[in-house]
C-alpha positions in Angstrom: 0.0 0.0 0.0 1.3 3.3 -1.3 0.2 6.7 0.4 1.6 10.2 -1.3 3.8 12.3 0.8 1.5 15.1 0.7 -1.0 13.1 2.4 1.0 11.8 5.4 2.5 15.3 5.6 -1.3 16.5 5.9 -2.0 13.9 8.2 1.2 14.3 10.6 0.3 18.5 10.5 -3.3 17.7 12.0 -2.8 14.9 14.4 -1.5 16.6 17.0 -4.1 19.6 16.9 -7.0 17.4 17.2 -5.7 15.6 20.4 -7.0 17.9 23.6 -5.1 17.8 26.5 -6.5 17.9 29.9 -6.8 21.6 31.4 -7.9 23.8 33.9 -9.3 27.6 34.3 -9.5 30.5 36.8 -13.3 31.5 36.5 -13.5 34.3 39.0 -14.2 35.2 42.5 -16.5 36.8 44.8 -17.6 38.1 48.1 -20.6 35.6 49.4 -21.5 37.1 53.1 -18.5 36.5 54.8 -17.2 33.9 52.8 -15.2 34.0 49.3 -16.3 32.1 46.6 -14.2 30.5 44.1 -14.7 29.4 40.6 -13.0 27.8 38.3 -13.6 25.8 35.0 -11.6 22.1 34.0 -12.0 19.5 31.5 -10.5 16.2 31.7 -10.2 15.6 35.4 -12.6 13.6 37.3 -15.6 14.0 35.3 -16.8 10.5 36.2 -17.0 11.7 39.9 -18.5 15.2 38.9 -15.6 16.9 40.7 -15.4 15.0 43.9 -11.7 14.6 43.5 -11.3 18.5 43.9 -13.8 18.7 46.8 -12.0 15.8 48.3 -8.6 17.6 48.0 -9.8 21.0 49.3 -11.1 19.6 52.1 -8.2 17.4 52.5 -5.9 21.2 52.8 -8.1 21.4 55.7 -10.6 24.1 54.2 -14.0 24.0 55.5 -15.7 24.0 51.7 -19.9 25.7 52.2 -22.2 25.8 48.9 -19.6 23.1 46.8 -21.6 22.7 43.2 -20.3 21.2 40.1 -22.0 20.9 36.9 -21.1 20.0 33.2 -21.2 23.2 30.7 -21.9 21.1 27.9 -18.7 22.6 26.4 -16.2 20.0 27.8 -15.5 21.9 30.4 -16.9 21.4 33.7 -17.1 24.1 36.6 -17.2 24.0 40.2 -17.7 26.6 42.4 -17.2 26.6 46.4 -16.9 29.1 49.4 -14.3 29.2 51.8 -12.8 31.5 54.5 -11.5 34.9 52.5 -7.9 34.8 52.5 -7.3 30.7 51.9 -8.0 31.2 48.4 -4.2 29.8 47.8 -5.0 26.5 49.4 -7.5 25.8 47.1 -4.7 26.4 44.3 -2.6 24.0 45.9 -5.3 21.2 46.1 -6.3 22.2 42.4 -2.6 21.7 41.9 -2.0 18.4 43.6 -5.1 16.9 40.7 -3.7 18.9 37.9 -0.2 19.4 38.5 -0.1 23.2 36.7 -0.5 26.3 39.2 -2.6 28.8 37.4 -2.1 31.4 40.6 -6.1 32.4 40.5 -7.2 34.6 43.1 -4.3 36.0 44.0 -4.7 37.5 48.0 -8.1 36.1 48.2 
């Protein structure tokens, strides 16, 4: 079996762009009463567990986690969004961390 050059070359150009890697997002913060809440998007990690893995690893940093929801955008992406204590908002980097290994530094003196 014979395939043209131009045809391999074609097919070794798109290969790579139409595998998607696993990834994580900042999605904003806010006050909530006297709590912060955190949001961020991911795709890739978890989904069969609808996020427990995160929940599991923020509380695991010993955050007390209030109003924890997760739901699938339809996108691929998946978000969660929690309140903690204001000012711990860099433990729940390092838990999103420890799943992911990337730091994305979200919430930044939250």
């Amino acid at each position: 079996m014979r395939f043209s050059t131009s045809i391999v070359a074609l097919v070794a150009l798109v290969a790579p762009s139409l595998v998607v890697a696993d990834d994580w997002q900042c999605n904003g913060s806010w006050n909530d009463g006297g709590l912060h809440r955190l949001s961020f998007k991911f795709d890739g990690y978890c989904e069969d567990r609808y996020g427990q893995c995160f929940l599991d690893q923020i509380r695991g940093k010993g955050l007390t986690v209030h109003n924890w929801q997760c739901w699938d955008l339809g996108n691929g992406y998946w978000q969660a969004d929690l309140s903690t204590t204001a000012g711990l908002a860099w433990q729940v980097n390092n838990a999103i961390q420890d799943i992911t290994g990337t730091w994305r530094g979200c919430w930044p003196n939250q």
